[in-house]
N, C-alpha and C positions, 0 to 999 in steps of 0.2 A: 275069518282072520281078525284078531282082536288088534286096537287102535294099538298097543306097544308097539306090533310087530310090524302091523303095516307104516306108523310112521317112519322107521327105517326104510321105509323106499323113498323117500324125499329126501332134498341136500337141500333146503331151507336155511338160508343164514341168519339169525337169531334175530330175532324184530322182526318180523316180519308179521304184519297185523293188517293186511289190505287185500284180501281175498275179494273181497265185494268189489275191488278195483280189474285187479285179473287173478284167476289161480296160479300157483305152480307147478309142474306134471312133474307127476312120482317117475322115478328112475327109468322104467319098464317104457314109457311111452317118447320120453327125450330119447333114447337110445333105440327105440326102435326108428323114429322120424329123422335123426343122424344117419344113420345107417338109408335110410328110402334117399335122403336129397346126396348121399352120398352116389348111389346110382343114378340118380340122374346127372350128379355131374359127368359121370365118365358116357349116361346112354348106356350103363351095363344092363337094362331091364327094361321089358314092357310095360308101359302103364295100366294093364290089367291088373297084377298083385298092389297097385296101389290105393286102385278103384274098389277093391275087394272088401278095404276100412268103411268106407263108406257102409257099406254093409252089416258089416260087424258095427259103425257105430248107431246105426236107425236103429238094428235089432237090441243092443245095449242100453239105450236111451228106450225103446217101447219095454224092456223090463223094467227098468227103473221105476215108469210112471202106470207100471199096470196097463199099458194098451196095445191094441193088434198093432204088429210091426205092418199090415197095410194100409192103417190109418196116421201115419208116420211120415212127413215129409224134411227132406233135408233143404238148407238155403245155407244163405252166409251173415244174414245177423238180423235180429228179431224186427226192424223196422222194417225188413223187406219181406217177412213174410206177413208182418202184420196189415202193408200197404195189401198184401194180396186178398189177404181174407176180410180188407175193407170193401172191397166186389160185391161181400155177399149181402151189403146194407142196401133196404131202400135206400132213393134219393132223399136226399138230407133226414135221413132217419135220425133219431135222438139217440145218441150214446152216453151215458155214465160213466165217470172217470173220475175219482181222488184228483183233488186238488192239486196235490204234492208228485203227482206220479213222473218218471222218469217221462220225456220225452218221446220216445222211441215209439211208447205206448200212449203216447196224446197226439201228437202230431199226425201221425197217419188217419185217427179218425178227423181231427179238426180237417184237412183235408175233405174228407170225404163226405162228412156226416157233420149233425150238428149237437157239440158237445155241452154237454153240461158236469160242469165241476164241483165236486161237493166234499168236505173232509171225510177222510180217509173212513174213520169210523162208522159214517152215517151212507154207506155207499147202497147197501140192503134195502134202507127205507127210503131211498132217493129213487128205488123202482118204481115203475108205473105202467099204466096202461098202455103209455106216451111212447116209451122204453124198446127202441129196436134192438140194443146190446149194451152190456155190461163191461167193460176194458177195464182190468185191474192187476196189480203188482200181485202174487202172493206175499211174497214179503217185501216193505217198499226199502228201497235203494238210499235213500236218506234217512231213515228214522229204525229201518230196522221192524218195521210194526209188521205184524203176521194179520191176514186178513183170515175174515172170520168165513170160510169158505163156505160151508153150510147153510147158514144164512141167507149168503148171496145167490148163492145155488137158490135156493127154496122162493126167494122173493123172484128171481128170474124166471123156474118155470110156472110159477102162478101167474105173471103178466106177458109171459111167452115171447122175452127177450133170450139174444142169445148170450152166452158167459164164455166172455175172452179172459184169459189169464195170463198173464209175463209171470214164467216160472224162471227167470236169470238169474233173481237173488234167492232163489230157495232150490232146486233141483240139484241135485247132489249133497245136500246136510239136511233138508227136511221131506220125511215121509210126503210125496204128491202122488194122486190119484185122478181119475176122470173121470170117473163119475157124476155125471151131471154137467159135464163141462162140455163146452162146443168146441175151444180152440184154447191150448195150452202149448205155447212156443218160449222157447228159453234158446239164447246165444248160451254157446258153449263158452267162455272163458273165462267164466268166474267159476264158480263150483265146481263144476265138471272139468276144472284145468287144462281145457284143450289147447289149442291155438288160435288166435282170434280168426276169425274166417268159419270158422262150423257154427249154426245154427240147425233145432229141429224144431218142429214142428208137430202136435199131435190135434190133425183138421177131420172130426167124427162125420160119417156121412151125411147127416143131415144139413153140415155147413158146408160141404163141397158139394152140394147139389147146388146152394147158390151162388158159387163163385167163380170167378171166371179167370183160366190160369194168364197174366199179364204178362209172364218169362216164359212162356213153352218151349221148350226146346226137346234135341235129343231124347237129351240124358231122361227125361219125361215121357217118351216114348214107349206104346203097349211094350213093343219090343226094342230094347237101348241097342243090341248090336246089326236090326233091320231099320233104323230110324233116323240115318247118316242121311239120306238124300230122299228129293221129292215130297210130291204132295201124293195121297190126301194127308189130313192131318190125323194123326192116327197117336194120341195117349193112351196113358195107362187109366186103369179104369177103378183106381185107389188115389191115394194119397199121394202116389209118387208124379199122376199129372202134375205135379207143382212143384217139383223139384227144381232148386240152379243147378245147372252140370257145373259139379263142385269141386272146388279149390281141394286136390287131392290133400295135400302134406297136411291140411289142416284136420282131416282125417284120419291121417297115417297119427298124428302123434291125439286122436280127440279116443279113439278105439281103444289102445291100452288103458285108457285115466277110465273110461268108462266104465269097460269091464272090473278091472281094478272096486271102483267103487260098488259093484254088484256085491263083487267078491266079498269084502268088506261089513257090507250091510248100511243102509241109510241111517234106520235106528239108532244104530250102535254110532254111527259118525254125531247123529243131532245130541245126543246124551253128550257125549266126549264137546262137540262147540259150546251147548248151550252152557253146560259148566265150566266151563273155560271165561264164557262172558260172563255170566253172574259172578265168579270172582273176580274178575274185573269190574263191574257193578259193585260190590260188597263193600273193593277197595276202593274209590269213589263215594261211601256213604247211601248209594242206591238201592232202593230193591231189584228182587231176584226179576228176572221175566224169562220169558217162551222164545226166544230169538239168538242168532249168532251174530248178528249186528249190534252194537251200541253205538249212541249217538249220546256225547258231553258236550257239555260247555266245558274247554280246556283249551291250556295254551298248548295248540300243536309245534309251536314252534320250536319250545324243549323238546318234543318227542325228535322230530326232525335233527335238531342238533345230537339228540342223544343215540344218531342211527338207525330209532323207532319210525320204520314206514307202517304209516296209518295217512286218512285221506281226511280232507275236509271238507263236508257235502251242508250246504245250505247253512254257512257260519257255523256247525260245529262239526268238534272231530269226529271219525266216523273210525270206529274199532271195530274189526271183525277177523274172526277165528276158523280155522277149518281141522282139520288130520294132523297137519304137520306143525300147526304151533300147539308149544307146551307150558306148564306154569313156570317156569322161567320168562319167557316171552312176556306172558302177563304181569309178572310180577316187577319184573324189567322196568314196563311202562309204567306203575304202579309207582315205584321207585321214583322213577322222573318228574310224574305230575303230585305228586305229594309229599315228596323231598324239601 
């Protein structure tokens, strides 16, 4: 499906430049999760057909990212699975982290482990011996900067740390992979335009041998519809031991965007943002770059008056593009702040 077509499944009101903030769900996924809370208002339906997304979204999200849907676990938002796979650290083991990095993905190590901060760029060469795991953005959440994954990969398994990844601000517009990776968790509701409440998880076995599931429940069980009551404790023996029994609707409407963006193609979406921002760059007097985020110095405040939702992360504005904005949109803002 080429970007013309498929942006006719969006109802995007014009300005709309804050994707890194939350997504918006193509047509197909608001109408189908209309329809699921519609039944449950009335109780016309089992909550089996609802449980069934969940399904349909782990198996859509382990295409996405190239990995076995058994190495795939689902929760409700990246701090909480990231606290889980803070289990698999020695005690006060040393973790590497960006400076700058969103919270979600420092706090749980500072918690646990004992962090060392270093900029963004220099995260590779901040590896060492010393190095129990790697914690990093793909692309960071304030600046927009794409991490040089390969590198960090390469420096990690030669001092034989593991490599965590927050894929939030990249999954769904930039090509990711797992290769080399130990644990690559992304909240659904920025790119992937779910509903807040769906988070997944991709935990390779070698990191779930040391972790310990903190939530067990049910829904985690070898078998979900023999794991209602009693002991012993008896998990599944993948990725899904870690599961939260999950916030269905946020499912019901996380499945349609998912598949949708399969359908679509990643590629074909980063080409379609990344030129969307560079001419938003252009117009700004900046160079071209590799990312669907920009970060200016500008007065948001026009933007705001002018209708323009855009966010402002760490004193500048934070611009970013996905499917459904077009060069109107950009040009819009373009208008405002250089008018």
């Amino acid at each position: 499906m080429d970007i013309a077509t498929a942006a006719k499944l969006w109802d995007a009101a014009p300005g709309w430049l804050n994707t890194a903030s939350y997504g918006l769900p193509p047509r197909p996924a608001f109408e189908e999760l209309q329809a699921v809370l519609t039944e449950w208002r009335h109780g016309s339906s089992d909550w089996k057909p609802w449980d069934a997304s969940v399904g349909r979204s782990r198996a859509a999200f382990a295409r996405l990212i190239g990995a076995p849907v058994a190495d795939v676990s689902v929760g409700a938002s990246l701090s909480q699975i990231m606290s889980t796979v803070a289990t698999a650290l020695p005690p006060r083991g040393k973790v590497v982290v960006p400076e700058i990095e969103f919270t979600s993905n420092l706090f749980p190590w500072a918690v646990a482990a004992d962090v060392r901060t270093v900029p963004a760029d220099r995260v590779a060469e901040a590896i060492d011996g010393d190095t129990a795991a790697v914690a990093f953005s793909l692309v960071q959440s304030a600046t927009g900067y794409v991490a040089p994954l390969q590198d960090i990969v390469a420096a990690a398994r030669e001092h034989g740390a593991l490599v965590i990844a927050d894929g939030s601000q990249a999954c769904g517009w930039l090509p990711v992979g797992v290769e080399g990776v130990d644990v690559l968790a992304c909240a659904a509701y920025k790119w992937l335009m779910a509903p807040r409440g769906a988070a997944f998880g991709y935990l390779s076995p070698r990191v779930r041998e040391r972790m310990r599931p903190l939530a067990a429940n049910w829904y985690a069980g070898a078998d979900e519809g023999g794991s209602y009551y009693g002991p012993p404790l008896r998990l599944a023996d993948d990725a899904r031991a870690f599961d939260l029994s999950p916030a269905w609707f946020c499912y019901v409407g996380a499945a349609p965007a998912l598949e949708l963006l399969g359908e679509i193609g990643v590629e074909r979406i980063r080409e379609h943002n990344v030129a969307l921002a560079n001419r938003f760059r252009a117009g700004l007097g900046l160079e071209p770059s590799d990312t669907a985020i920009v970060s200016v110095d500008a007065p948001g405040e026009r933007l705001e008056a002018a209708g323009i939702r855009a966010a402002v992360r760490a004193g500048r504005v934070r611009a970013s593009f996905h499917i459904y904005t077009t060069t109107d949109d950009v040009d819009r803002a373009l208008d405002v702040l250089t008018g």
